[in-house]
C-alpha positions as CSV (number, residue, x, y, z in Angstrom):
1,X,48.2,134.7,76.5
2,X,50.2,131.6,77.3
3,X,49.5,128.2,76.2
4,X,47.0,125.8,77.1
5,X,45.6,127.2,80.1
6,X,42.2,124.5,81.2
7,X,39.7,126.2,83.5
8,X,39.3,123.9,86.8
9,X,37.8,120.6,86.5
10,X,33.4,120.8,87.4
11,X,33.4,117.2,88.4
12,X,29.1,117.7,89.1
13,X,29.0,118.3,85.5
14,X,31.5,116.4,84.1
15,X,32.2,113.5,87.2
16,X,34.1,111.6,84.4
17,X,36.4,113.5,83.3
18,X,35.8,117.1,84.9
19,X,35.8,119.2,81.3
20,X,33.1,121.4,80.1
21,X,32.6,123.3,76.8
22,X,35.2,126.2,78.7
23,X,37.9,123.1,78.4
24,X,37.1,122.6,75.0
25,X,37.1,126.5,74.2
26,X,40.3,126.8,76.1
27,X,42.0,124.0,74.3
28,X,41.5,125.8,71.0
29,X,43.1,128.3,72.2
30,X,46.0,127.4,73.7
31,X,46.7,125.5,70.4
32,X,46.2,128.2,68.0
33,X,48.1,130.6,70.5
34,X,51.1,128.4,70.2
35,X,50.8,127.8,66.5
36,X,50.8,131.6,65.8
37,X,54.3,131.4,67.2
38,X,55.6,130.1,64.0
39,X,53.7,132.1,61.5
40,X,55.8,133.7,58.3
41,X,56.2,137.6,58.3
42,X,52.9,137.6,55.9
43,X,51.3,135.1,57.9
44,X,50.5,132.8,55.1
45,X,52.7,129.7,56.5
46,X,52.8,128.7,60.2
47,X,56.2,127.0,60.0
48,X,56.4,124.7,63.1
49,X,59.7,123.4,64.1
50,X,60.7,119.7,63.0
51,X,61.3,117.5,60.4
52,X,60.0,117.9,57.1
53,X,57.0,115.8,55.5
54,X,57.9,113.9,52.4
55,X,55.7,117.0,50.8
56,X,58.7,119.6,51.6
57,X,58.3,122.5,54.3
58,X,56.4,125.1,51.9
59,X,54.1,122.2,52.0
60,X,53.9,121.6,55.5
61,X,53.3,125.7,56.1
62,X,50.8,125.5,54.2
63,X,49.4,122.6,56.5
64,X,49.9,124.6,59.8
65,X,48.1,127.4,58.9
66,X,45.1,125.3,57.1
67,X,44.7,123.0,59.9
68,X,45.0,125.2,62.5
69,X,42.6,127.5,60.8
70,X,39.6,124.8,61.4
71,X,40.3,125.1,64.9
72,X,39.8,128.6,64.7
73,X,36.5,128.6,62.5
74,X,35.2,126.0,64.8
75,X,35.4,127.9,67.6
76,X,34.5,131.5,66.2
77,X,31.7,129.9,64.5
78,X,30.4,127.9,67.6
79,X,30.6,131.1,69.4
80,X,28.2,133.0,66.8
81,X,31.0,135.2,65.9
82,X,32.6,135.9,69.1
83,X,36.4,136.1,68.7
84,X,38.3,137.3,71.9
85,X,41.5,136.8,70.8
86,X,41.1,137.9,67.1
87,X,42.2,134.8,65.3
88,X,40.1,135.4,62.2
89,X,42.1,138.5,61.5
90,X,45.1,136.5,61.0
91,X,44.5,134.3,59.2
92,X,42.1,136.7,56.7
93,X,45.9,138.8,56.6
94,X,47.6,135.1,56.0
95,X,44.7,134.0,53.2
96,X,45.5,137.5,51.6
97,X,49.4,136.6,51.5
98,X,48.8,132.8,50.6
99,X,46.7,133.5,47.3
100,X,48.0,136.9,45.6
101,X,50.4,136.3,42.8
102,X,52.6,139.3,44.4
103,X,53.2,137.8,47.6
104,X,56.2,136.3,48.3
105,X,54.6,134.0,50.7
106,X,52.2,132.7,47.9
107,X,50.9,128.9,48.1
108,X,52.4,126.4,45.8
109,X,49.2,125.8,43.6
110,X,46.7,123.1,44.1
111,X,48.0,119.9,41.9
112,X,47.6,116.1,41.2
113,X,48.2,113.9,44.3
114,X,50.8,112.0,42.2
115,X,52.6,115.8,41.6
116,X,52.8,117.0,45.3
117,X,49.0,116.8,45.5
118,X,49.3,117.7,49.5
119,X,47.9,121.6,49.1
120,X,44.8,119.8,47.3
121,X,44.3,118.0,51.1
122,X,44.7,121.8,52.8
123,X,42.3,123.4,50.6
124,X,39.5,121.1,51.7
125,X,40.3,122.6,55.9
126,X,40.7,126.5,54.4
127,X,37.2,126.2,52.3
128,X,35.2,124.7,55.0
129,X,36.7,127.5,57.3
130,X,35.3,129.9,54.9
131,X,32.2,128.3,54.8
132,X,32.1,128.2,58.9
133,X,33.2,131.7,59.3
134,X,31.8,133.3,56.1
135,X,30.0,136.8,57.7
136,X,33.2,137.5,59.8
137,X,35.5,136.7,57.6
138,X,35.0,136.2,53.7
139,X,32.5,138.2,53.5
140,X,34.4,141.0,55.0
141,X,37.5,140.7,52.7
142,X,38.1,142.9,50.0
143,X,36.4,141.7,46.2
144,X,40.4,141.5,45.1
145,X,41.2,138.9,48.0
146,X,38.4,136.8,47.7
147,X,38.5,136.6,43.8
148,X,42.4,135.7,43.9
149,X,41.5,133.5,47.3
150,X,38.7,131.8,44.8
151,X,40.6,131.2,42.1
152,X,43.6,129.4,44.2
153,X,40.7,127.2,45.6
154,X,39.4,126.6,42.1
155,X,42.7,124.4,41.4
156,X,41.1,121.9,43.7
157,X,38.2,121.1,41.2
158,X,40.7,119.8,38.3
159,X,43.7,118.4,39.9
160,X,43.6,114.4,40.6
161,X,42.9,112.8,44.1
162,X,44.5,109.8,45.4
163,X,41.9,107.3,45.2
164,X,40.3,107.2,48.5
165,X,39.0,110.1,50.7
166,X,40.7,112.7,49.0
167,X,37.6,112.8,46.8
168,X,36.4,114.6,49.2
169,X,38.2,117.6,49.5
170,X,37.8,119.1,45.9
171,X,33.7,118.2,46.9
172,X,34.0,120.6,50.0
173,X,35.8,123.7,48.1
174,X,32.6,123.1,45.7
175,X,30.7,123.2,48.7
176,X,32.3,126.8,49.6
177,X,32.5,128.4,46.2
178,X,28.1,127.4,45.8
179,X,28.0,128.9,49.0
180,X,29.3,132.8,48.2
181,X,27.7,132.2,44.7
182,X,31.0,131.0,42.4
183,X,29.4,127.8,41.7
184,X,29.3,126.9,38.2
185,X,29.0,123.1,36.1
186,X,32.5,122.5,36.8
187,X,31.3,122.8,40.8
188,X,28.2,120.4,41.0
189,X,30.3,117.7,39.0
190,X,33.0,117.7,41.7
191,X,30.2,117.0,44.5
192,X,28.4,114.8,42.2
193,X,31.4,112.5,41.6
194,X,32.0,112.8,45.4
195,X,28.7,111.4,46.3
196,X,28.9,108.9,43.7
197,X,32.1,107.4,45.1
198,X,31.3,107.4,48.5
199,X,27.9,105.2,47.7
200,X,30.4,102.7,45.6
201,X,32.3,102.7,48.7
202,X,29.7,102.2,51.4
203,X,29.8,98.2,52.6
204,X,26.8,98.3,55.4
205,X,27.0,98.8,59.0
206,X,27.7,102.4,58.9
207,X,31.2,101.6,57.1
208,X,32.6,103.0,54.0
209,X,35.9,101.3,52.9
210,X,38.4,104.1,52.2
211,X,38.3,103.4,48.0
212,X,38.5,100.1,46.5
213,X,39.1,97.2,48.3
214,X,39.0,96.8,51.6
215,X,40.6,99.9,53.6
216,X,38.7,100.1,57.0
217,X,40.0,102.4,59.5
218,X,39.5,105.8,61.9
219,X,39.2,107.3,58.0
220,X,35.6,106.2,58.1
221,X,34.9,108.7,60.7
222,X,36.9,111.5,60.1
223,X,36.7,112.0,56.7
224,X,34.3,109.5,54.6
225,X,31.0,110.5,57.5
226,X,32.5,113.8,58.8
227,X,32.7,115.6,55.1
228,X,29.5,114.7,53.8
229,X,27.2,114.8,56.7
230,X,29.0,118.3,57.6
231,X,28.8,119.6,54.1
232,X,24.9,118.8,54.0
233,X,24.2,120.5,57.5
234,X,25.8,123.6,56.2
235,X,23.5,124.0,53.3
236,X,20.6,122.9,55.3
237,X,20.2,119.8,53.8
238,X,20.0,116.0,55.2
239,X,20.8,113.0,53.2
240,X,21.2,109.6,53.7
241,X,24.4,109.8,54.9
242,X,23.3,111.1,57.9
243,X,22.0,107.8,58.3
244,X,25.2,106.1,57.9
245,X,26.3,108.3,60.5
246,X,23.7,107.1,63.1
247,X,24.3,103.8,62.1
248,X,28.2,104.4,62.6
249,X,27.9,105.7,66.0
250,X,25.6,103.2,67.7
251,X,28.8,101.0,68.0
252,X,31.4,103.5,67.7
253,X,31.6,104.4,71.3
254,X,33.1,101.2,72.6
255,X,36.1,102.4,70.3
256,X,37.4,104.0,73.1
257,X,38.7,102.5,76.1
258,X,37.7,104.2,80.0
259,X,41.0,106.0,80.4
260,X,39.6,108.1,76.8
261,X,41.9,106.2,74.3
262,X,41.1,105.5,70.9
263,X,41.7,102.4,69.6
264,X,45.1,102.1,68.1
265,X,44.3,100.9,64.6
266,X,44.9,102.0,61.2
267,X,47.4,105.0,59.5
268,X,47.2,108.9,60.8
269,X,47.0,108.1,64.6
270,X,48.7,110.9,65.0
271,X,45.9,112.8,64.5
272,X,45.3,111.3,67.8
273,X,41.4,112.6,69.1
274,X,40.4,113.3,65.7
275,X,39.4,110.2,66.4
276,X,36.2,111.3,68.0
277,X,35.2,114.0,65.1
278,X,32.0,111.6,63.8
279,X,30.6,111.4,67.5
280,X,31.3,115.6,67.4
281,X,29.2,115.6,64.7
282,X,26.8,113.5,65.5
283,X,25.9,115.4,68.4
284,X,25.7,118.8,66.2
285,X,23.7,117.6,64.0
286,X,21.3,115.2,65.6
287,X,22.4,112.2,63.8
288,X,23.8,110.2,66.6
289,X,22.0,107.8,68.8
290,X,24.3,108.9,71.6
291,X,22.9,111.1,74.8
292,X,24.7,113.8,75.0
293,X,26.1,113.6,78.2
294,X,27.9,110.0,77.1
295,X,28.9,112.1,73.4
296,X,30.6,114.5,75.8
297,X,32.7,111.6,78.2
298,X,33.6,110.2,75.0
299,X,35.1,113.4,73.3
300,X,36.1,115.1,76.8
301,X,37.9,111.5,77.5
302,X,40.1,111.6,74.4
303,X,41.0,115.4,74.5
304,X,41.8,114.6,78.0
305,X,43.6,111.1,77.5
306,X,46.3,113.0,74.9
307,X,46.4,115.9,77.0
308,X,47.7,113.9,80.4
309,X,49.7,112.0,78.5
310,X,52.4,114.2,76.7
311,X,51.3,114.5,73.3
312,X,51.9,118.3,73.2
313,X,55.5,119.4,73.0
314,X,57.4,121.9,74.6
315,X,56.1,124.6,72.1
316,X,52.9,123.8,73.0
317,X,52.1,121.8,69.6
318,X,51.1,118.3,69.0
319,X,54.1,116.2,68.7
320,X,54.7,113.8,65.9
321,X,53.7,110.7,67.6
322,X,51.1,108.7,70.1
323,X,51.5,110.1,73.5
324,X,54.7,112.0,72.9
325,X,57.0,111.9,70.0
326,X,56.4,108.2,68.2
327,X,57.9,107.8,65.1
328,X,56.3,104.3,63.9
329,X,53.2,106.4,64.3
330,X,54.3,108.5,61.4
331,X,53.7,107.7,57.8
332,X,55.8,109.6,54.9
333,X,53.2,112.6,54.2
334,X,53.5,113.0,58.4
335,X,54.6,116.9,59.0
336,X,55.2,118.7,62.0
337,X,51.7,120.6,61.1
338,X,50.2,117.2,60.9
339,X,48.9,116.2,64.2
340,X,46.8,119.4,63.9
341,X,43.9,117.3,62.2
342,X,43.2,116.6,65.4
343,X,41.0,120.2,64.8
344,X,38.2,118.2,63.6
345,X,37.0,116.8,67.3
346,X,36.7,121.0,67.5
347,X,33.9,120.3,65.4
348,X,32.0,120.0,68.7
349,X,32.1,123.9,69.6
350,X,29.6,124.3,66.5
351,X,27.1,122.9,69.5
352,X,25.9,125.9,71.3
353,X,26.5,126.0,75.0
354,X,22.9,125.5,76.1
355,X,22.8,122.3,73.5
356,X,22.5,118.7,75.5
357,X,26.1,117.9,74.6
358,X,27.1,120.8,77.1
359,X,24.0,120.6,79.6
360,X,24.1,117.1,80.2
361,X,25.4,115.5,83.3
362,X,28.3,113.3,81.9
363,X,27.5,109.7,81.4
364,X,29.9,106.6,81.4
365,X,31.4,105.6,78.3
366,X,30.0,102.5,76.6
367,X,33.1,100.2,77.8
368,X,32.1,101.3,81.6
369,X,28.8,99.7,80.5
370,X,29.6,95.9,81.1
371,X,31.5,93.7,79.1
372,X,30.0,93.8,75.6
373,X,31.0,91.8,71.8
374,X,29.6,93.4,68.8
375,X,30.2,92.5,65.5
376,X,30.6,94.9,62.1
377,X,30.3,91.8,59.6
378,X,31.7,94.8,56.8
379,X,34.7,95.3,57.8
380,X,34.5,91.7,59.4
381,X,35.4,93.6,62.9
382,X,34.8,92.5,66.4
383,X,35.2,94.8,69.1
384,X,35.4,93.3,72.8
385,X,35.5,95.2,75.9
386,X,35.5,94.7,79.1
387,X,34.3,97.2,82.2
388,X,36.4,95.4,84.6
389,X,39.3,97.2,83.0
390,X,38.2,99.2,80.4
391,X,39.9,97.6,77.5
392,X,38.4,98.0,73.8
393,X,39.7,95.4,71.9
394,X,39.6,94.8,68.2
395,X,39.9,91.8,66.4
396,X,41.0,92.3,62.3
397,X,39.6,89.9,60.3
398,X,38.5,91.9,57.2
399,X,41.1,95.2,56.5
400,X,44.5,95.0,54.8
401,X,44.3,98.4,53.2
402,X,45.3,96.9,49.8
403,X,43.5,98.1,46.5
404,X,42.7,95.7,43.9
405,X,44.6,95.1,41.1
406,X,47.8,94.9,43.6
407,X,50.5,92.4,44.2
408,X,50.7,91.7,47.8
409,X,54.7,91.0,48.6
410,X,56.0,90.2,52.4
411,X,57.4,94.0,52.3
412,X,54.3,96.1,51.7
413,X,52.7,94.3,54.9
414,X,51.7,97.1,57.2
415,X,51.8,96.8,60.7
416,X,48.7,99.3,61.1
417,X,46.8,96.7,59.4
418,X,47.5,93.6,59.5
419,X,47.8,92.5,62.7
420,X,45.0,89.8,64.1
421,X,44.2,92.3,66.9
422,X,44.7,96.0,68.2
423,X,43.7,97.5,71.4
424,X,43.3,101.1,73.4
425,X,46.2,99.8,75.7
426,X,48.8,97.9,73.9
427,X,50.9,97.9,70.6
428,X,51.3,97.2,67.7
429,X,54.8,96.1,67.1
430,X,56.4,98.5,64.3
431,X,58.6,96.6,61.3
432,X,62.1,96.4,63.7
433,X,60.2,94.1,66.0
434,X,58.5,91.0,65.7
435,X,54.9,90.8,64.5
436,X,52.6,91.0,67.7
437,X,48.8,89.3,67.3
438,X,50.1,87.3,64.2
439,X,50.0,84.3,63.0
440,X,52.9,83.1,60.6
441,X,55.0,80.2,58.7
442,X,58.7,80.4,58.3
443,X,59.8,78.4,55.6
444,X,63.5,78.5,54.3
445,X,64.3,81.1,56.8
446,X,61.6,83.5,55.7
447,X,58.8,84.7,57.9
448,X,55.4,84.7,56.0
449,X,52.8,87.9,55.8
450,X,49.1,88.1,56.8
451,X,47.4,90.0,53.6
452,X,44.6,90.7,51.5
453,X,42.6,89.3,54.5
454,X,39.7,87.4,52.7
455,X,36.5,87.2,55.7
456,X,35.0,84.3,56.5
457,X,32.1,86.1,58.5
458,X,31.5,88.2,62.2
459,X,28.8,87.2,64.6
460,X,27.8,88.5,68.1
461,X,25.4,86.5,70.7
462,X,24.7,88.1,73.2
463,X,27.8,88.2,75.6
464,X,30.1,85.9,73.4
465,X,31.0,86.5,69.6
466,X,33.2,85.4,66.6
467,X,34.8,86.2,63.6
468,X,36.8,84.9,61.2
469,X,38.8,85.3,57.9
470,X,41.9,83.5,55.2
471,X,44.7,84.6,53.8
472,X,47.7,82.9,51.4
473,X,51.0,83.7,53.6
474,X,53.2,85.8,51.5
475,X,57.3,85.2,52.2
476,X,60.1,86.9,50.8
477,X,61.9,85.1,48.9
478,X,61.7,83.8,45.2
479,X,58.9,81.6,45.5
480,X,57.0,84.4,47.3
481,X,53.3,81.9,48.0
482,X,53.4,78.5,47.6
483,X,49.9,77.5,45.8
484,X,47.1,75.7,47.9
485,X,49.1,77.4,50.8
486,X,46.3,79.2,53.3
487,X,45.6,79.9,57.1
488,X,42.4,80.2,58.1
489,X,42.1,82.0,61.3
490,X,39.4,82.1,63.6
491,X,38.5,84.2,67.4
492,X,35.9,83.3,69.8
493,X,35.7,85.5,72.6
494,X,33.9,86.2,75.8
495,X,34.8,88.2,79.0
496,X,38.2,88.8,78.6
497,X,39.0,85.3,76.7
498,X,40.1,85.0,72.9
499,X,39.9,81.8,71.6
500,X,41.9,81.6,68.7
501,X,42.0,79.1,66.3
502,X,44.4,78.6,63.2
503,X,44.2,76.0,60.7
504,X,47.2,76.0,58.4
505,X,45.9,74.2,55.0
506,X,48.1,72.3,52.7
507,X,51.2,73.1,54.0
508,X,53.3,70.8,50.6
509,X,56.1,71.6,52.6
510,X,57.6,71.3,56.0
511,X,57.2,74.7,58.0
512,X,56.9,76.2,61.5
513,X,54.0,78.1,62.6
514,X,54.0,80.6,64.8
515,X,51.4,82.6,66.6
516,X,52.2,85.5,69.1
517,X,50.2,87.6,71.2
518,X,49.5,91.3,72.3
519,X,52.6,93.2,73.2
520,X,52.6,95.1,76.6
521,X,54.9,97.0,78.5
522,X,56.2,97.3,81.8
523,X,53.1,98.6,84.1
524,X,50.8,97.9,81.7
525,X,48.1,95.5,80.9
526,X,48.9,91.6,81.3
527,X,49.5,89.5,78.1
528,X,48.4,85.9,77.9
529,X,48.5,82.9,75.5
530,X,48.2,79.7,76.2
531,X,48.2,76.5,74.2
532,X,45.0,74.4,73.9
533,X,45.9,72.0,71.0
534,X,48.1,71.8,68.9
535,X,51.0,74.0,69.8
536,X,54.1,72.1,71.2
537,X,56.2,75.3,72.4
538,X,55.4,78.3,74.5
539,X,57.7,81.2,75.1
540,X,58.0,85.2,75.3
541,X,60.1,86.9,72.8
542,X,60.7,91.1,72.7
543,X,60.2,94.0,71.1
544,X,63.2,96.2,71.8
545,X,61.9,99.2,70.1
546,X,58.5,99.0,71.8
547,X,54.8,100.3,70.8
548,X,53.0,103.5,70.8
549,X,52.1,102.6,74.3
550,X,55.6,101.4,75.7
551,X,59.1,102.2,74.4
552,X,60.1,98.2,75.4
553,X,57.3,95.6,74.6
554,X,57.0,91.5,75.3
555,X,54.6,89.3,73.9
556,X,53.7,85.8,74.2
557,X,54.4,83.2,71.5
558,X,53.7,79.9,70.9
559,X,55.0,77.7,67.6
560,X,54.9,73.9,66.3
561,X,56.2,72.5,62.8
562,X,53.3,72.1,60.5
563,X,53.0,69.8,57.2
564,X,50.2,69.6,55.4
565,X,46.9,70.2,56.6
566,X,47.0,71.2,61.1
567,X,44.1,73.2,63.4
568,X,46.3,74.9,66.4
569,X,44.0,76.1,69.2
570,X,45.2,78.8,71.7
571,X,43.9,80.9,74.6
572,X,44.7,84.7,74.3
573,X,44.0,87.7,77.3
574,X,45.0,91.4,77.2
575,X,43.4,92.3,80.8
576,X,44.0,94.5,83.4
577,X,46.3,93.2,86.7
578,X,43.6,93.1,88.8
579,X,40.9,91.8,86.8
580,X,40.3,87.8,86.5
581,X,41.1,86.1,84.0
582,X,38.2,83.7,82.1
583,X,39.6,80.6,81.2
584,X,38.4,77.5,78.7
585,X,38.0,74.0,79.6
586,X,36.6,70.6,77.5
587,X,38.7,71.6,74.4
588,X,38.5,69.0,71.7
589,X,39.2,69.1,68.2
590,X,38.3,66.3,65.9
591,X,37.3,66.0,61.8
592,X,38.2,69.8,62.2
593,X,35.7,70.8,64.2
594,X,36.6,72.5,67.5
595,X,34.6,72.5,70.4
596,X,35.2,74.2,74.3
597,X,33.6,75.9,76.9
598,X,34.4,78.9,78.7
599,X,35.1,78.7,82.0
600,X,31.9,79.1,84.5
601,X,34.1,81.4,86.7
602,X,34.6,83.9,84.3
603,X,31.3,83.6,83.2
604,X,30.5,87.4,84.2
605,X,26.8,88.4,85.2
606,X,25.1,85.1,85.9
607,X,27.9,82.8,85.8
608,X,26.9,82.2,81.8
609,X,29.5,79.7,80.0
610,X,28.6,79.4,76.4
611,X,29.7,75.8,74.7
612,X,31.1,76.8,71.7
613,X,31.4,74.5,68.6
614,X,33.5,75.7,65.5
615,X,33.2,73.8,62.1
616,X,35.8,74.6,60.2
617,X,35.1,73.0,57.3
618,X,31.2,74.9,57.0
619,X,32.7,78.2,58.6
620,X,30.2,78.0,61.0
621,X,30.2,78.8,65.1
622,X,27.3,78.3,67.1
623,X,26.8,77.9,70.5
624,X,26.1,74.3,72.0
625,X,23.1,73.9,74.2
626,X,23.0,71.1,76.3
């Protein structure tokens, strides 16, 4: 069979996008058929071609034929069993191979994530393939295979997560070994301790910070709701996680822009449409509050978004990147088998085909909607998007991915999360370029870093919003903060405006701030920033080595010196050519408040034009009514 071979587009079905559950099925397919080009001799490894993970390449076999293997068990299981192509017999000969102490193909054992703790991550995707396929496959092993299979899983139950999601993988091999009857004591603690975390973890509004601190990303869906809710429709059980989930995904759709991108935010893009996993799930087990025709644009439109766009190489594999090969996607633990976590939007097949998320006439995504703000005080997120163009965009003013007790140096700051704003259509900048959507002091020659984001609050009204957040600028150099030192940053938005608002407080010294915009390439969405108050210089500066989106960026910049205490006020747009840009007029900023009004032109449906009034000394932002 050759690779990736899509069925013809049913646009009455699908008039969005054109795929139906026969794309998804084929997809699958012509994935796994091209991973199986790299298995070992014993077929215990699938060894794809490329450079190594920071784990080592028995590691990263491992991780092919694990990851891959969901896909499989998704869609044998979703079919009730029905395997054309015979996939489960592989990798039953491969799970044979992989566990037996006289194979030479045998899996380095499950360990501590601080002692190359990547098989622990694997054994989470093998068990819950189990679980999926368990009367085709476990069950029809020999007692030998599955006890030695068992007791390689088993090593899952005492090694040492990293302390974050990873808690949940030694949960779901308990989940597997209760399920063919190997539980014991040792198995109900490990799911115990997993359900125990993931409530200390849980911050409201359907988000779970990924462990301590304040680590909000695409984690949330794919692993924090996806493991849990999945693990409790498998036994039959639903727990209040399930209601997290529905929570999740009443605003999780306008994550994704029209064209099917995800927004670009956060580590592991690569996994690239695992991005839509929780609305898969969702729409399997009930707990969504999505139709199913709009679940299926929204997972049809990302497959579909990756799938035009490159991101499979010319082996037929997901490439180590974005669209194609992208290495400031990457992150150390990124292998060529990586990508392949991308199995979990598969998730969907478990659906049958006469199941609303199949039989449904697609519906438009929620950016196609009209332009909507809505806020996720938690994470202090606020998503804008506008129809016009189909942008998602998403201002940052709560996650910085750091875990208390840690010192935050200049270094460590992390493009993936720090950044004042990230989109569907545009960068961010990696560490070679400068920062885009960031706001910054250079003093004594050293650029300062936006971390441990402290928020302020997140608001939406209606068809304006806000939200807001501080942080200490970090430098590098041997005074690395200077005390008293903060920036409070602030953005207002409506339509396609952001109004954005920086006050830089007790600045002892004299400095330079700094403020740039979203980066953009060549044929892509226009970037805007404009000074209001406050900002004396405007220019555009590059980004040679581009974004995930462009392989050459520019972005918008505007600077001033600063001493003491100074509010800078600037208009921002990311917005399609052809769409209109709303502008702001009546800007005025005294005893540090800040008051404007959006322009009337831009005002969208009913030529609304909120007043907006911004005290920055209460942290407050209400709308003035005349």
């Amino acid at each position: 069979m050759p690779p990736l071979q899509l069925p013809e587009s049913d646009v009455d079905l699908s008039p969005h996008t054109g795929y139906t559950r026969a794309h998804w099925e084929a997809a699958a397919d012509g994935l796994l058929h091209s991973a199986w080009r790299f298995a070992s001799p014993a077929g215990a490894r699938l060894d794809f071609p490329g450079p190594p993970s920071g784990s080592g390449p028995a590691s990263d076999g491992l991780e092919g034929f694990a990851r891959s293997m969901l896909i499989a068990a998704f869609r044998v299981a979703g079919s009730g069993g029905d395997d054309p192509h015979g996939w489960l017999g592989r990798y039953a000969r491969g799970l044979a191979a992989g566990t037996s102490a006289r194979s030479g193909e045998r899996w380095l054992p499950i360990r501590d994530h601080d002692d190359g703790g990547q098989p622990l991550v694997e054994s989470a995707s093998i068990a819950l393939s189990l679980r999926l396929t368990r009367p085709w496959l476990w069950d029809r092993l020999e007692p030998g295979v599955q006890d030695e299979a068992a007791d390689w899983l088993r090593g899952a139950l005492t090694a040492v997560p990293a302390p974050n999601n990873w808690y949940l993988f030694p949960a779901m091999v308990a989940g597997f070994l209760e399920a063919v009857g190997r539980g014991d004591t040792e198995t109900v603690r490990v799911r115990e301790r997993a359900d125990h975390l993931l409530d200390a973890w849980y911050r409201g509004d359907g988000w779970y910070s990924d462990g301590e601190g304040r680590a909000f990303d695409h984690y949330n869906g794919w692993a924090l709701h996806f493991y849990p809710v999945l693990d409790a429709h498998l036994d039959g059980r639903r727990t209040h996680h399930a209601d997290r989930l529905r929570e999740f995904l009443g605003t999780f759709g306008y994550w994704f822009g029209a064209d099917g991108a995800p927004l670009y935010m956060g580590r592991s893009m690569t996994y690239r449409f695992a991005a839509s996993a929780s609305i898969a799930l969702g729409a399997v087990t009930g707990d969504s509050p999505l139709p199913g025709g709009q679940s299926r644009r929204l997972l049809s439109g990302s497959l579909k978004y990756f799938l035009d766009r490159g991101s499979l190489n010319g082996h037929g594999l997901l490439s180590l990147g974005w669209h194609g090969e992208h290495a400031p996607t990457l992150q150390r633990y990124s292998g060529p088998a990586s990508p392949l976590w991308a199995a979990k939007a598969f998730a969907c097949l478990l659906a049958p085909a006469d199941a609303p998320l199949w039989t449904e006439t697609e519906r438009g995504a929620p950016v196609e909607q009209g332009d909507r703000v809505l806020a996720s005080e938690a994470p202090g997120f606020l998503v804008q998007t506008t129809s016009g163009d189909g942008i998602a965009r998403l201002h940052n003013h709560g996650s910085d991915k750091i875990r208390p007790p840690a010192a935050a140096g200049a270094a460590g700051a992390d493009p993936l999360y720090n950044r004042l704003g990230y989109s569907t259509a545009s960068g961010p900048t990696d560490a070679r370029n400068e920062a885009d959507n960031h706001v910054s002091l250079i003093w004594r020659g050293h650029r300062s870093a936006r971390r441990q984001i402290v928020p302020i609050g997140a608001a939406a009204h209606g068809d304006w919003g806000w939200a807001g957040s501080w942080h200490q600028p970090v430098f590098d150099s041997s005074s690395p903060t200077v005390p008293g030192l903060r920036i409070e940053s602030y953005v207002v938005v409506h339509g396609n405006a952001e109004v954005r608002i920086d006050r830089v407080v007790d600045a002892l010294y004299e400095m330079r701030a700094e403020h740039t915009g979203w980066a953009v390439g060549e044929g892509g969405p226009v970037s805007e920033l404009e000074p209001l108050a406050g900002w004396e210089g405007a220019g555009r500066v590059i980004a040679p080595a581009g974004t995930a989106f462009a392989s050459f960026a520019t972005m918008p910049r505007l600077g001033a010196p600063v001493a003491g205490t100074r509010v800078f006020v600037a208009l921002a747009r990311l917005r399609g050519a052809d769409t209109p840009p709303v502008g702001v007029d009546d800007v005025e900023v005294h005893d540090d408040v800040v008051r404007f009004r959006f322009d009337p032109a831009g005002g969208g449906e009913g030529g609304t034009a909120p007043a907006i009034a911004v005290d920055l000394t209460r942290g407050t932002v209400e709308e003035v009514r005349a």
